[in-house]
C-alpha atoms as an extended CHARMM CRD file, in Angstrom:
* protein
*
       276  EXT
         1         1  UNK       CA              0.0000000000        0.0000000000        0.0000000000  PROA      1               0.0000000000
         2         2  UNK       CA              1.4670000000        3.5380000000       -0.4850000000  PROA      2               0.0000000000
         3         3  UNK       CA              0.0430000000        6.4900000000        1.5440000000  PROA      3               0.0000000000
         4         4  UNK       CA              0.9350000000       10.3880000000        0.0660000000  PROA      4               0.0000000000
         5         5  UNK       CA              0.8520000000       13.6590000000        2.2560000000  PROA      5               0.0000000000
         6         6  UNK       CA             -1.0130000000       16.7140000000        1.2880000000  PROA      6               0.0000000000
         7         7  UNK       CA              0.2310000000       20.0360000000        2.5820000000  PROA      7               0.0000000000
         8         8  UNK       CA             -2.6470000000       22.6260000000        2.3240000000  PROA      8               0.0000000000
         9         9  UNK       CA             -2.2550000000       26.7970000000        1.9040000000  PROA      9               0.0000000000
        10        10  UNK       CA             -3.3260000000       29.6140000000        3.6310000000  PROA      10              0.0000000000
        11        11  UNK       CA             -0.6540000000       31.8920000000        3.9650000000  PROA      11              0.0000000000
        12        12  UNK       CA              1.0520000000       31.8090000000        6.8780000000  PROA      12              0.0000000000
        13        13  UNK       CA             -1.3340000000       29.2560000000        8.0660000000  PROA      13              0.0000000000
        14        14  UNK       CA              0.3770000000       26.9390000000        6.2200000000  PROA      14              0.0000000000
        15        15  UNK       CA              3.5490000000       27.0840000000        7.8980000000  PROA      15              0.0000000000
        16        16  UNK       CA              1.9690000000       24.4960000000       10.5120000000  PROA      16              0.0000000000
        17        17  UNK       CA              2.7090000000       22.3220000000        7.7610000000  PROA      17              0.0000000000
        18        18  UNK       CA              6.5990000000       22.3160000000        8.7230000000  PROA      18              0.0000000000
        19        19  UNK       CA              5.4220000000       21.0430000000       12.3570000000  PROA      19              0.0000000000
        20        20  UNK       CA              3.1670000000       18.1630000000       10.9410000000  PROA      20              0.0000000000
        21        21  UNK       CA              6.2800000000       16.6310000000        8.9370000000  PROA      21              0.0000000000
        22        22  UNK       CA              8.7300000000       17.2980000000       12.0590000000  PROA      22              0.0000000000
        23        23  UNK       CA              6.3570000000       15.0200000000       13.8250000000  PROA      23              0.0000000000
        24        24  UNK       CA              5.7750000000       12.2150000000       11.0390000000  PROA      24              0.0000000000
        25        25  UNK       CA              9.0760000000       11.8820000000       10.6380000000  PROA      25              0.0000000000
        26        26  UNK       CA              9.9360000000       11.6180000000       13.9110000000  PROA      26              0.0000000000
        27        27  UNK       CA              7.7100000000        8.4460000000       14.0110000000  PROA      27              0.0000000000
        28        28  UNK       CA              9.4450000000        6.9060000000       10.8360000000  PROA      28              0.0000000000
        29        29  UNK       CA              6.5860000000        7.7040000000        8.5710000000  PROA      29              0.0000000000
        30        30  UNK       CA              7.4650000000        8.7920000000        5.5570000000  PROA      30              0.0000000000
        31        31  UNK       CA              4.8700000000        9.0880000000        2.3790000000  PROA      31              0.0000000000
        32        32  UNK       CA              5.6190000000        7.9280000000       -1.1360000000  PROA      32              0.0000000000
        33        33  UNK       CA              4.3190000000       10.8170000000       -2.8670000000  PROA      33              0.0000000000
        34        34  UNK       CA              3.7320000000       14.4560000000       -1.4030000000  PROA      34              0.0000000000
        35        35  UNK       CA              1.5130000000       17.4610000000       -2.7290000000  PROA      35              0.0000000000
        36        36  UNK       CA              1.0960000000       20.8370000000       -1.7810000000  PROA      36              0.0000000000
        37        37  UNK       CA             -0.4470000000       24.1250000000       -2.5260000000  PROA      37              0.0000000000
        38        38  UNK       CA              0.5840000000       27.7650000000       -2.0540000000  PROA      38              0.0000000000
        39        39  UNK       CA              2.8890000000       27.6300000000        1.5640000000  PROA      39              0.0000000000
        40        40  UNK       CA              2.4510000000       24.1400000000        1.7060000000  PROA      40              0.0000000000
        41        41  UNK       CA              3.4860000000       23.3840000000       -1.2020000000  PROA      41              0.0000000000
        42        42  UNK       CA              6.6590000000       25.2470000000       -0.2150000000  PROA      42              0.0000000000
        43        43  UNK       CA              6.6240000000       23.3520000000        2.8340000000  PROA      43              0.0000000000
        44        44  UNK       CA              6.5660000000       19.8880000000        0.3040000000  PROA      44              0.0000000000
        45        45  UNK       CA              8.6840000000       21.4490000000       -2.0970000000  PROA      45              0.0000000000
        46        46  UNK       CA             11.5010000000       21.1570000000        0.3940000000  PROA      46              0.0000000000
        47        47  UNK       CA             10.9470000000       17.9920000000        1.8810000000  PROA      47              0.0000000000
        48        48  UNK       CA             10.2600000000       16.0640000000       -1.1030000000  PROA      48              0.0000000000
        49        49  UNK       CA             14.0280000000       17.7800000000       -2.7520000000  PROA      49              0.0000000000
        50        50  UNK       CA             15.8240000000       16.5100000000        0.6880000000  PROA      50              0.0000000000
        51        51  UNK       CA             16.3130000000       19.6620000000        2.0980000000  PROA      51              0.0000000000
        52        52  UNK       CA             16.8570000000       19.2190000000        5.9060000000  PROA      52              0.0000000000
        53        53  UNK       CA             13.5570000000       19.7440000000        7.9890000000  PROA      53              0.0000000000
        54        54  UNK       CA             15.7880000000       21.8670000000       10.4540000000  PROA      54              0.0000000000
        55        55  UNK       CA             17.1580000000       24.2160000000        7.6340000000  PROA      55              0.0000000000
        56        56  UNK       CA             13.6850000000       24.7960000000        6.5280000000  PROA      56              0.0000000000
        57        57  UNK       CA             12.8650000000       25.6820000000       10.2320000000  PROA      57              0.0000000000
        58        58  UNK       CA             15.2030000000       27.8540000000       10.4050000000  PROA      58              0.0000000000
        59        59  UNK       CA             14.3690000000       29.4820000000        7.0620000000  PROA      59              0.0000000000
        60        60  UNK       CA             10.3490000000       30.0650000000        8.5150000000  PROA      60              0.0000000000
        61        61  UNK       CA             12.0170000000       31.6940000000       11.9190000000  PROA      61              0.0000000000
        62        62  UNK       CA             13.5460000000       34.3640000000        9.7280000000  PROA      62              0.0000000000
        63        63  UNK       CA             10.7290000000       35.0900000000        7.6730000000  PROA      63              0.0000000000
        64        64  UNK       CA              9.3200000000       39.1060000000        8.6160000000  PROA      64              0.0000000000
        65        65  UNK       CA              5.8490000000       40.3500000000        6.2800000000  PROA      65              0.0000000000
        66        66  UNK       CA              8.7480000000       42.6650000000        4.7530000000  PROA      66              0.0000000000
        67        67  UNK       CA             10.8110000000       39.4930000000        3.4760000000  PROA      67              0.0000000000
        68        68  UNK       CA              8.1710000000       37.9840000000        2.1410000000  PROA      68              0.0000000000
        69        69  UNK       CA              6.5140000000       40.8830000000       -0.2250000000  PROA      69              0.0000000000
        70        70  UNK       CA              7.3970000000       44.5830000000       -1.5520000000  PROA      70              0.0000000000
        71        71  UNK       CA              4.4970000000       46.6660000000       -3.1340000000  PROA      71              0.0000000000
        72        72  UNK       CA              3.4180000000       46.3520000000       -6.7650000000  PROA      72              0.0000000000
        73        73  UNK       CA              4.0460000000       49.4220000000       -9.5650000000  PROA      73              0.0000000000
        74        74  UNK       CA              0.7650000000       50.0350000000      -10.5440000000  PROA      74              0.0000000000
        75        75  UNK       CA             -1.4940000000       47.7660000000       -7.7200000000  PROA      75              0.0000000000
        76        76  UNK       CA             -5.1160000000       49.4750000000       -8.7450000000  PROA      76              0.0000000000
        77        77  UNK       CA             -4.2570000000       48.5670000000      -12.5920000000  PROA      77              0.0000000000
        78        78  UNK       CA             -6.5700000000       46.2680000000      -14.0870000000  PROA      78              0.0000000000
        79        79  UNK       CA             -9.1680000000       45.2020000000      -11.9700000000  PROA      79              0.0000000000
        80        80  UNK       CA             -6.9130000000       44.5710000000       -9.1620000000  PROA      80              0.0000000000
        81        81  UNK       CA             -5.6280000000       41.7000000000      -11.2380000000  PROA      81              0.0000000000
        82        82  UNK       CA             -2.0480000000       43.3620000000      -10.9810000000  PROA      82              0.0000000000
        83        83  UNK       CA             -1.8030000000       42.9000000000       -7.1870000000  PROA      83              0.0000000000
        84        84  UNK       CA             -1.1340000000       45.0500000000       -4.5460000000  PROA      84              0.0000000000
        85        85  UNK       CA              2.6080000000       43.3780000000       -3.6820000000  PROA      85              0.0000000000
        86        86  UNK       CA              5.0810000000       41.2670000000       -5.5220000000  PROA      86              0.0000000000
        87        87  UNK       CA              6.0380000000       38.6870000000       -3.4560000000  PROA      87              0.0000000000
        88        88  UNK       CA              9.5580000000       37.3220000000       -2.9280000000  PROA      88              0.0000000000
        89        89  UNK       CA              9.5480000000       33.8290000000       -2.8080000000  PROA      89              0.0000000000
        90        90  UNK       CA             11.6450000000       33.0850000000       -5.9070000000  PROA      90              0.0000000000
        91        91  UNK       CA             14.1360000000       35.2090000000       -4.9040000000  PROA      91              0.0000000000
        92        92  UNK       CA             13.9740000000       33.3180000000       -1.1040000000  PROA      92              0.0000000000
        93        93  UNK       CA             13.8840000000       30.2240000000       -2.6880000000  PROA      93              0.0000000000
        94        94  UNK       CA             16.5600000000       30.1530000000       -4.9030000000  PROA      94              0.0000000000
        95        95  UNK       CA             19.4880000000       29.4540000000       -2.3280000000  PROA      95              0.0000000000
        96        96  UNK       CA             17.3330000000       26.5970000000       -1.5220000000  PROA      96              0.0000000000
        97        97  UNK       CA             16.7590000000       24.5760000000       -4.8630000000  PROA      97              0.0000000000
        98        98  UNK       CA             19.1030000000       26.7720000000       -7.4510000000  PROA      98              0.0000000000
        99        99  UNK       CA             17.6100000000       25.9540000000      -11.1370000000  PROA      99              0.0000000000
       100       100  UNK       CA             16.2710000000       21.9320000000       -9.9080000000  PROA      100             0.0000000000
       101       101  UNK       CA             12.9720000000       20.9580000000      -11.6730000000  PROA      101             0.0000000000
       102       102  UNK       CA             10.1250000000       19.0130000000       -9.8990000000  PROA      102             0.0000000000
       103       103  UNK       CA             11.6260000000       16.1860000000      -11.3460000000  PROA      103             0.0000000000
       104       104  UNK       CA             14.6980000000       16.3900000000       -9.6740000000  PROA      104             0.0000000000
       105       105  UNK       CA             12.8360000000       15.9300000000       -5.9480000000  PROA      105             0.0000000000
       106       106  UNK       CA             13.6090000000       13.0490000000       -4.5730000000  PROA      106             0.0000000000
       107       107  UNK       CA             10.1310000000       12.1980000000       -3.7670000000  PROA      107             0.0000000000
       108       108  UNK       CA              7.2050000000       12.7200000000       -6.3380000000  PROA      108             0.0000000000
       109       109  UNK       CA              6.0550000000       15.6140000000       -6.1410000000  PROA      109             0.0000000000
       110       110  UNK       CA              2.9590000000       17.2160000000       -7.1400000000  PROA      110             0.0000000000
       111       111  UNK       CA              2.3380000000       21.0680000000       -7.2370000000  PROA      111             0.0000000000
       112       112  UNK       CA             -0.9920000000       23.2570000000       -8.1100000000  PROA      112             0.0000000000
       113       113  UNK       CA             -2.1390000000       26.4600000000       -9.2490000000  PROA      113             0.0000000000
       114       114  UNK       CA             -4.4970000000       28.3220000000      -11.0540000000  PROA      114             0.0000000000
       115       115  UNK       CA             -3.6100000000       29.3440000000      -14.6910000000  PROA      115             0.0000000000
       116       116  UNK       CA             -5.2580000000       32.4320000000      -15.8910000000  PROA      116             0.0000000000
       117       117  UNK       CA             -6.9010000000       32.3810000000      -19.4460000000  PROA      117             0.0000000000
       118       118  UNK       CA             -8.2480000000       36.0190000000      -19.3790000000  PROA      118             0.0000000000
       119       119  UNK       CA             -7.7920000000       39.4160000000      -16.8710000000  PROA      119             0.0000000000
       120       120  UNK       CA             -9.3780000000       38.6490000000      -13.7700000000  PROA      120             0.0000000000
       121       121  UNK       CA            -11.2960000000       41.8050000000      -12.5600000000  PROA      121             0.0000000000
       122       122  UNK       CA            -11.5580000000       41.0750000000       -8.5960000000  PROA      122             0.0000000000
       123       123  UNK       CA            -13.5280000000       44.5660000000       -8.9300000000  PROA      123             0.0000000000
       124       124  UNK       CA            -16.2070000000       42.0880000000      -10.0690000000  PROA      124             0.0000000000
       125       125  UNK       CA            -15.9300000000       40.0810000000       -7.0030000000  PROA      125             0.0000000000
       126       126  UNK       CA            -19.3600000000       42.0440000000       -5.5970000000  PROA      126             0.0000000000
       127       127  UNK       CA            -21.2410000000       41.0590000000       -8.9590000000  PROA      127             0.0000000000
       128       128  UNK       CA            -23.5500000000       37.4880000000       -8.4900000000  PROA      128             0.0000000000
       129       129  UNK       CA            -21.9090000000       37.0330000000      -12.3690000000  PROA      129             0.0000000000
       130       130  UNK       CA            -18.3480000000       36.6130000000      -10.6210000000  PROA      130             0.0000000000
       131       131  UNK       CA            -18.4150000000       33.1750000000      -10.0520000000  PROA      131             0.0000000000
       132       132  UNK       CA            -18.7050000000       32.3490000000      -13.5050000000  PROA      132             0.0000000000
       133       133  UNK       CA            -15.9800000000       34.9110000000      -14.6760000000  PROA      133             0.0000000000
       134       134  UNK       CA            -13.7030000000       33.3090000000      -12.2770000000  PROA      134             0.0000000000
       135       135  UNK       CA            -14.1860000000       29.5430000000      -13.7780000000  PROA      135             0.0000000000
       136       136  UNK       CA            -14.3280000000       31.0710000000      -17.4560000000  PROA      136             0.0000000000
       137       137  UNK       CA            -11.2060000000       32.9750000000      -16.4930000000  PROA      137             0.0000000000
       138       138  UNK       CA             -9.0420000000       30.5650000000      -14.3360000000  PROA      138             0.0000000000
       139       139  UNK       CA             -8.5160000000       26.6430000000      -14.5570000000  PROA      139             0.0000000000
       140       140  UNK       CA             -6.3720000000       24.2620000000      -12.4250000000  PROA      140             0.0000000000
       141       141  UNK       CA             -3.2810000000       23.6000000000      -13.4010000000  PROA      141             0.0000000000
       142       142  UNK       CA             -0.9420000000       20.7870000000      -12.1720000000  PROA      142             0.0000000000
       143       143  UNK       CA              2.8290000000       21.4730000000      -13.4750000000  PROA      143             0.0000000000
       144       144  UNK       CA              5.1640000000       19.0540000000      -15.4360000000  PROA      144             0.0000000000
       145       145  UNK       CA              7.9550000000       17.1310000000      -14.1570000000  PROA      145             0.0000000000
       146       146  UNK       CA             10.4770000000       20.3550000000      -16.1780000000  PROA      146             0.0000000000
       147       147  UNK       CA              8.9000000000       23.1830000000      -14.1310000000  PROA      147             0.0000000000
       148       148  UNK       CA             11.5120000000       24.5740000000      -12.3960000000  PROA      148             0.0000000000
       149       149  UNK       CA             10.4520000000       24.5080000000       -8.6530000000  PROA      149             0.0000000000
       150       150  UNK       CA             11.4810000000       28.4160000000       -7.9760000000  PROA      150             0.0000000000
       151       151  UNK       CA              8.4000000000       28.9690000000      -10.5330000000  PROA      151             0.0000000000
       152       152  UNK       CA              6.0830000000       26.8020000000       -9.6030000000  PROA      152             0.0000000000
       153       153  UNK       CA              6.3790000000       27.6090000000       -6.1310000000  PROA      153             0.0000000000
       154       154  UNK       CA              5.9950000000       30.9770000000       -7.2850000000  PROA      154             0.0000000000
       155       155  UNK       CA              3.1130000000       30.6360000000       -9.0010000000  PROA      155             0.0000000000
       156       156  UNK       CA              1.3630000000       28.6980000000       -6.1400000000  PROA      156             0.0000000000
       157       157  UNK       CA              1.5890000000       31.0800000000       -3.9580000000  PROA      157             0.0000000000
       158       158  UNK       CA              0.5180000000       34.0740000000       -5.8810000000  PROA      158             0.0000000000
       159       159  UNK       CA             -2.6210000000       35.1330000000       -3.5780000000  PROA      159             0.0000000000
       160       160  UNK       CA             -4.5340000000       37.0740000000       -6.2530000000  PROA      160             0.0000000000
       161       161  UNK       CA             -5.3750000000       40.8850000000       -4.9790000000  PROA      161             0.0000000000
       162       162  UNK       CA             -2.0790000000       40.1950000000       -2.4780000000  PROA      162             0.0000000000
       163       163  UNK       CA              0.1190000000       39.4950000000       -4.9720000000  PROA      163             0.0000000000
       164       164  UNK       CA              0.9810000000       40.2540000000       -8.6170000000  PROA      164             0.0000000000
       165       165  UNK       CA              0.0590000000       37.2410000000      -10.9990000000  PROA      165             0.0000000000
       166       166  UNK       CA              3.2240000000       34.6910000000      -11.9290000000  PROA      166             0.0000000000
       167       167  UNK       CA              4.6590000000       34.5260000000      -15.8410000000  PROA      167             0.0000000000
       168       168  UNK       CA              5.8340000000       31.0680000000      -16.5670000000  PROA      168             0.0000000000
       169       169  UNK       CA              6.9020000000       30.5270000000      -20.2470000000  PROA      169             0.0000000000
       170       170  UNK       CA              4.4050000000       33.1580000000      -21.5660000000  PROA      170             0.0000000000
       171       171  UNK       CA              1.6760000000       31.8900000000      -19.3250000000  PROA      171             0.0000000000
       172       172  UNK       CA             -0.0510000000       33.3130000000      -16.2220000000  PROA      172             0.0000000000
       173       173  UNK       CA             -0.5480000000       31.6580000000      -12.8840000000  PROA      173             0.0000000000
       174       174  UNK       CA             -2.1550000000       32.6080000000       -9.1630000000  PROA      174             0.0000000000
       175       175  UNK       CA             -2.8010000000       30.7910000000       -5.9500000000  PROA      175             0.0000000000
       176       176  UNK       CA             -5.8430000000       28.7440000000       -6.3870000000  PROA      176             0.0000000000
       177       177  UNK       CA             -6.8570000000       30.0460000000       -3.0440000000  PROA      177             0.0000000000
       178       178  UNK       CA            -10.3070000000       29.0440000000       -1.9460000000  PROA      178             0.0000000000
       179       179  UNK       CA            -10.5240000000       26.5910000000       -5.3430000000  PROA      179             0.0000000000
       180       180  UNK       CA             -7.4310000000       24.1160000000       -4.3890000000  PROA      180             0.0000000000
       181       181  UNK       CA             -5.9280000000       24.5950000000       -1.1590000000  PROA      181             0.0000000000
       182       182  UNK       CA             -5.8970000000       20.7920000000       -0.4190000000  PROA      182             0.0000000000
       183       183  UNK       CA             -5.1850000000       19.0270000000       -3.6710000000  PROA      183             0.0000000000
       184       184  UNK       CA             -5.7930000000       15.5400000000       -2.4330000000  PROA      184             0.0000000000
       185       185  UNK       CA             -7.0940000000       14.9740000000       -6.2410000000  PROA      185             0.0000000000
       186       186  UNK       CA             -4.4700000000       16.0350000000       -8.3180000000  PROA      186             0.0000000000
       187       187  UNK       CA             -2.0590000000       13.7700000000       -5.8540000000  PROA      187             0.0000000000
       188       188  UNK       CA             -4.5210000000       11.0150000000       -6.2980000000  PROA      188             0.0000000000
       189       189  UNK       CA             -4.7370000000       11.1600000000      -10.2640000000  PROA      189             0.0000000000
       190       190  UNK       CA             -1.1230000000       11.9230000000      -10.7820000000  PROA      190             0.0000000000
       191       191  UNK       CA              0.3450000000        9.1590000000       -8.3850000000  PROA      191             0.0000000000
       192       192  UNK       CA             -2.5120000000        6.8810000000       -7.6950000000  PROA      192             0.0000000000
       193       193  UNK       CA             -1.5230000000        6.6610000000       -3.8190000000  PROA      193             0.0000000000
       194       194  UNK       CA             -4.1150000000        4.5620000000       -1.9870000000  PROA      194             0.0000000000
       195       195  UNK       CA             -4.1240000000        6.2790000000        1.2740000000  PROA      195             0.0000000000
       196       196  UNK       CA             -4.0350000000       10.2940000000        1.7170000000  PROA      196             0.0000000000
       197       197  UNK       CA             -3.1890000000       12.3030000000        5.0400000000  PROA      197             0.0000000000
       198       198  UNK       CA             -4.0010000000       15.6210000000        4.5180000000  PROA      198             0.0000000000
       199       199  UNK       CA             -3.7270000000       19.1790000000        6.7180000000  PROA      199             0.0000000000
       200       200  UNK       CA             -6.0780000000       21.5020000000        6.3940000000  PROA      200             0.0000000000
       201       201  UNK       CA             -5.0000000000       24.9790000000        6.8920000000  PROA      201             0.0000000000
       202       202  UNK       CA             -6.6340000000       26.9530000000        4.9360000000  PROA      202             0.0000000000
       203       203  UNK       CA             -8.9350000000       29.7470000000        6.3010000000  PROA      203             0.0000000000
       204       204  UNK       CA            -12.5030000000       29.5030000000        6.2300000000  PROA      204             0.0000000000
       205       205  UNK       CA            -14.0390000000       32.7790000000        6.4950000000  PROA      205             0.0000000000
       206       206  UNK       CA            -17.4040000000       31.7730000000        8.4270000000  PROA      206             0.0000000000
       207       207  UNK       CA            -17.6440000000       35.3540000000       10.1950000000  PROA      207             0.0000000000
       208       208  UNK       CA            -17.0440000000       37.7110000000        6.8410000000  PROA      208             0.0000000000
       209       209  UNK       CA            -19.5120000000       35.7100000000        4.9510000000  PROA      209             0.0000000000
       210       210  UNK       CA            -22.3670000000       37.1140000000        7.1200000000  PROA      210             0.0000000000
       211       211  UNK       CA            -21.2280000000       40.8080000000        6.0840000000  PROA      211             0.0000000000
       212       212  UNK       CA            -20.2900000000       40.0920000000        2.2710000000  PROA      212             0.0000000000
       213       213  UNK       CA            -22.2900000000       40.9010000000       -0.9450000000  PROA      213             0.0000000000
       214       214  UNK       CA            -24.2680000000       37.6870000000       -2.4700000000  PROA      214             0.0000000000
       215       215  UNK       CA            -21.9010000000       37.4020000000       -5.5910000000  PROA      215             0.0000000000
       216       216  UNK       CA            -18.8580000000       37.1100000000       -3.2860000000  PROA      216             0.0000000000
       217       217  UNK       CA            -20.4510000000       34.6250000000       -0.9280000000  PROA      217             0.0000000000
       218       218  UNK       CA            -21.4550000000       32.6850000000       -3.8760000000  PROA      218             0.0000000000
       219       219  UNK       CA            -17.9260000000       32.7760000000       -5.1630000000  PROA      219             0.0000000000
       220       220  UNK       CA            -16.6940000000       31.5310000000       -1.4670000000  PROA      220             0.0000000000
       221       221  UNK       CA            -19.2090000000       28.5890000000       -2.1940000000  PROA      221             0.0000000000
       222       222  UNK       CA            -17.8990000000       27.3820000000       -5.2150000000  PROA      222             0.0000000000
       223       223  UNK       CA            -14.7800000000       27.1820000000       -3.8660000000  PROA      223             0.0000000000
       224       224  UNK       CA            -16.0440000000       25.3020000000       -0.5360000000  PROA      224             0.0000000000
       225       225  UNK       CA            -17.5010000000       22.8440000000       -2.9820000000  PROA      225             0.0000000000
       226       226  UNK       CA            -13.9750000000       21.9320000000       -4.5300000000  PROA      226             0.0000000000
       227       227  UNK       CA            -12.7670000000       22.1700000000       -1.3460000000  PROA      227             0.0000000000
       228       228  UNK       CA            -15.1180000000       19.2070000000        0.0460000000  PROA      228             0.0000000000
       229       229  UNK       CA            -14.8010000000       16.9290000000       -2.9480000000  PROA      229             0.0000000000
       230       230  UNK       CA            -10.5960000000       17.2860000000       -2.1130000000  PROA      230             0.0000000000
       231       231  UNK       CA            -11.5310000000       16.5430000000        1.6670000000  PROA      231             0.0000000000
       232       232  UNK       CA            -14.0240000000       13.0440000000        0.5400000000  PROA      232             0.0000000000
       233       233  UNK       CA            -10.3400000000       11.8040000000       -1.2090000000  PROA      233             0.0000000000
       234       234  UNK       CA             -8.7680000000       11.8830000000        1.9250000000  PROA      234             0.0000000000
       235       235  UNK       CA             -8.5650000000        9.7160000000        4.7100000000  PROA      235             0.0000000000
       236       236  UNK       CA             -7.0310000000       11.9520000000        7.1040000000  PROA      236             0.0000000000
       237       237  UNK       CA             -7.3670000000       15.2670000000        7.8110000000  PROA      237             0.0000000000
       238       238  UNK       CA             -5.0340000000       16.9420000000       10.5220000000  PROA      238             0.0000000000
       239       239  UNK       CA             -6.2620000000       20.3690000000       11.0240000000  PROA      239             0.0000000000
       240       240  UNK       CA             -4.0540000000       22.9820000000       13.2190000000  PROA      240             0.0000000000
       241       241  UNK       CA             -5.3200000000       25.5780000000       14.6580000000  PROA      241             0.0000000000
       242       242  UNK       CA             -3.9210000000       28.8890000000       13.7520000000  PROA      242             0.0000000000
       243       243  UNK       CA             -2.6040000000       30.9610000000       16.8980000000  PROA      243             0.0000000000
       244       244  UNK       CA             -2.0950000000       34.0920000000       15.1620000000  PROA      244             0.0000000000
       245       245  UNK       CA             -3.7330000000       36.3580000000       11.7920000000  PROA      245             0.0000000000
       246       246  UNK       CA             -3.4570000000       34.9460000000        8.2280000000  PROA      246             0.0000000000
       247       247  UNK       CA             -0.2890000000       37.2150000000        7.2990000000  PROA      247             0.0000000000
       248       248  UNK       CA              1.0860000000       37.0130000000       10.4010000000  PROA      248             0.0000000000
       249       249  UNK       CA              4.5500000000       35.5380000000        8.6230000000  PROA      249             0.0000000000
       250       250  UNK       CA              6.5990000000       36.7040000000       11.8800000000  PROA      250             0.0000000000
       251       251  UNK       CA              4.6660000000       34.2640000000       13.6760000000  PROA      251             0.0000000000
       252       252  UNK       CA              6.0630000000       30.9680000000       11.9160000000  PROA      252             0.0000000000
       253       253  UNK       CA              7.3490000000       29.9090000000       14.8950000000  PROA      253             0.0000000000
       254       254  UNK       CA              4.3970000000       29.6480000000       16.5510000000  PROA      254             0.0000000000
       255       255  UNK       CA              2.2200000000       28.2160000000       13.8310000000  PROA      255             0.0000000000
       256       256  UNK       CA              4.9160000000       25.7540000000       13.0350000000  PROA      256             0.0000000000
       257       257  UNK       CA              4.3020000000       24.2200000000       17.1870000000  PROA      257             0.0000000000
       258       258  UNK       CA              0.5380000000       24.3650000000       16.1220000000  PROA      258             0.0000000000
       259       259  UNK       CA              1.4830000000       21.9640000000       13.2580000000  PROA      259             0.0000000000
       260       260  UNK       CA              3.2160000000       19.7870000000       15.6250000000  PROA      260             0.0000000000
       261       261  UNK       CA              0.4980000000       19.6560000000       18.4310000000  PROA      261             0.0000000000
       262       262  UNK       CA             -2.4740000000       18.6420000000       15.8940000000  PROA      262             0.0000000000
       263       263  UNK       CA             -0.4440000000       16.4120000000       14.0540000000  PROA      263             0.0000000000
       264       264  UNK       CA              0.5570000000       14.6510000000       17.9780000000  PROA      264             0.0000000000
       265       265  UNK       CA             -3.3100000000       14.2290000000       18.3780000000  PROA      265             0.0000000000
       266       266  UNK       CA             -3.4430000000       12.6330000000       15.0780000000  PROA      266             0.0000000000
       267       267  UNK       CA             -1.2430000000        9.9920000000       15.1550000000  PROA      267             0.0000000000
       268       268  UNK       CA             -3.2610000000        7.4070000000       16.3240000000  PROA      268             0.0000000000
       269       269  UNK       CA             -5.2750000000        7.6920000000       13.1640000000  PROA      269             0.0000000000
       270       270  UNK       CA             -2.3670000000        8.1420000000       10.9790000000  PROA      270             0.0000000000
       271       271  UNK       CA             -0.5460000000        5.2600000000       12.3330000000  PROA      271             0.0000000000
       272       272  UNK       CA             -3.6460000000        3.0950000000       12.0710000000  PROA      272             0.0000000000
       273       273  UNK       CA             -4.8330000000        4.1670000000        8.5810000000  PROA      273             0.0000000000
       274       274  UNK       CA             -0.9680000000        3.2280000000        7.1330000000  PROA      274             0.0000000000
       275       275  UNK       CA             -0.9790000000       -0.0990000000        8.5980000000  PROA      275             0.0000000000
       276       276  UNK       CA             -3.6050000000       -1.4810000000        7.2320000000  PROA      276             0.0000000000
């Protein structure tokens, strides 16, 4: 039987991530295929390449909201499709994996993101016709084996608004954000692992939705949709709870021991599940 590990986003939420695989592999449980979105897929990236767990510890205590992000040129240009910032995470990457491809990881690895087929005008977001500009505009996107893992892991973690869209090769990408934050599917189709152990970090806005226009709370549905069918492929979900604000990036220290202390109180279940 082989068992793969999905790493959800969510910003700095996802940096619990880093504390879930501290405690795994503590325990000698290591999966045969990994996936990731957005900062857990950064969080993957460097696990499945054979990067040591403490250097990426290390790397997640340094991080500040000012290393991670500078603000865009123009960020009110087009829709708010331009961004406000331009994140850094190629450039903080790069001492990290050089010019390696997702091929090169040592483990198979499996990274997502949205790729954008039109101008996405978030200005629109308040319209009930959003929803369907979104999907016309934006479709999932799993990247090849000769993706180079500085871009993809780019391109995954492009929060749209937050951060400037991605160019890959002539093409566009964002952070799927609310439409793929735990892509237990694409790990599933791409390397047919029988058992999945998932996190689930990403955040759920209950308390906006109450205050938001309909089109954007049907939008947020859409997405919880995708985000349920991913949840039904997996048959663990360890979900940490977040002690501090969703770009709260000086705080990785603490949301890495939240990883750890949810992924202690799962390991009954994940023990059990990869016995069998």
């Amino acid at each position: 039987m082989s068992w793969g590990l999905v790493l959800s986003g969510g910003a700095a939420f996802g940096i619990a991530s880093g504390g879930v695989i501290e405690v795994l592999g503590r325990e000698g449980l290591k999966p045969d295929c990994i996936a990731g979105s957005s900062m857990g897929a950064i969080i993957a990236a460097g696990y499945a390449f054979g990067i040591p767990l403490d250097r990426i510890h290390d790397a997640v205590r340094q991080l500040t909201i000012v290393s991670v992000a500078r603000f865009s040129d123009l960020p009110l240009r087009n829709g708010l499709h331009s961004g406000i910032f331009h994140h850094e995470v190629e450039r903080l990457m790069r001492p990290f994996f050089g010019d390696a491809t997702i091929g090169d990881c040592r483990i198979p690895f499996v990274c997502v993101a949205g790729k954008v087929h039109k101008r996405i005008h978030w200005s629109h977001i308040v319209r009930r016709t959003f929803r369907q500009e979104f999907e016309e505009a934006v479709s999932h996107h799993v990247f090849p084996p000769e993706t180079r893992l500085v871009d993809a892991l780019a391109a995954t973690s492009a929060i749209p608004v937050v951060f400037s869209p991605v160019e890959i090769e002539g093409q566009t990408f964002v952070d799927l954000c609310h439409f793929g934050p735990i892509p237990a599917r694409a790990l599933k189709d791409r390397c047919q692992a029988d058992r999945i152990v998932a996190t689930d970090t990403h955040p759920t806005y209950d308390t906006l939705r109450t205050f938001l226009p309909t089109g954007w709370r049907e939008f947020l549905e859409a997405g919880d949709q995708e985000i349920a069918e991913d949840k039904a492929a997996c048959d663990v979900i360890i979900s940490p709870v977040p002690p501090y604000a969703l770009f709260r990036f000086d705080k990785g220290e603490a949301f890495w021991q939240a990883g750890k202390k949810a992924a202690e109180e799962s390991l009954p279940e994940v023990k059990a599940l990869i016995s069998k």
